[in-house]
C-alpha positions in Angstrom: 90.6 6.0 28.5 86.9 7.0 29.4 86.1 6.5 33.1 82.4 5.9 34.1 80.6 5.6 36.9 77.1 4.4 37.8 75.4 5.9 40.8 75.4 9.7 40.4 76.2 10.4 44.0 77.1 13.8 45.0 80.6 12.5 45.1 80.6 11.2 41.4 79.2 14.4 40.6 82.3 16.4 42.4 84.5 14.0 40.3 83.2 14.8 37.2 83.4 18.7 38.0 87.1 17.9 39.1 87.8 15.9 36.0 89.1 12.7 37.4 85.4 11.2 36.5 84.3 11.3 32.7 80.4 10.5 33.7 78.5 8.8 35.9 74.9 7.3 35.3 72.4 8.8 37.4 69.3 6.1 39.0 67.2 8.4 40.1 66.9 7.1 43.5 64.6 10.4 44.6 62.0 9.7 41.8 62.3 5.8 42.8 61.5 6.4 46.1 58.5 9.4 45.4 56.8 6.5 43.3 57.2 3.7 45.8 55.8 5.7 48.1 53.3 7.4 46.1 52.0 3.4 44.9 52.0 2.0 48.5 49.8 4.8 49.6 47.6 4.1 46.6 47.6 -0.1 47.3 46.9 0.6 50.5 43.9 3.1 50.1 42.4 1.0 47.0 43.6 -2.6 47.2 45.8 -2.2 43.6 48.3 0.1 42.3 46.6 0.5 39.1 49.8 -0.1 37.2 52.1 -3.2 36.1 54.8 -4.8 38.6 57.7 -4.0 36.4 58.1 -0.3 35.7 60.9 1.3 33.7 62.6 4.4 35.3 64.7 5.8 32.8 68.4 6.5 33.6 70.3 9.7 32.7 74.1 9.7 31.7 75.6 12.9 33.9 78.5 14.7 31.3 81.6 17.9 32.4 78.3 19.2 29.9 75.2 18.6 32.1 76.5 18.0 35.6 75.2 21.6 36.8 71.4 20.1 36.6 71.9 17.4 38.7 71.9 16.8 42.5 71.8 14.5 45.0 70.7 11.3 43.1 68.2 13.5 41.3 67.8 15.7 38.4 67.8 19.9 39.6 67.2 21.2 37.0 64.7 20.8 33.9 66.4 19.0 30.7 67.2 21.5 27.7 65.3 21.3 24.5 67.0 18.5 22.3 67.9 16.8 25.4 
């Protein structure tokens, strides 16, 4: 049985370094919030974001292989070629 989680918290992460989680997927909640900021700076200044409503934010499935580059809902450390 493969156990999966979707949040990559700091606690998933532990898990998955303990072994009693598989993976987790991580939302990156950091990047989320950088760009909401980031846009409602920009609205306000100029009157438009400049980009569409719907954006896609790409998830990243957190492995025993890969769990070292990630951190607190965020990605630590740059991806490895082929990744």
């Amino acid at each position: 049985m493969t156990i999966v989680g979707f949040d990559g918290s700091p606690d998933a992460l532990s898990a998955i370094r303990e072994g009693t989680l598989d993976a987790t997927i991580l939302q990156p909640a950091v990047k989320i919030a950088v760009l909401a900021v980031d846009e409602a700076d920009r609205l306000i200044k100029t009157g438009t974001t400049g980009l569409p409503e719907r954006q896609w934010v790409p998830c990243e499935l957190v492995t025993r292989q890969n769990v070292d580059e990630f951190g607190a809902f965020q990605r630590t450390k740059p991806k490895q070629a082929g990744e």
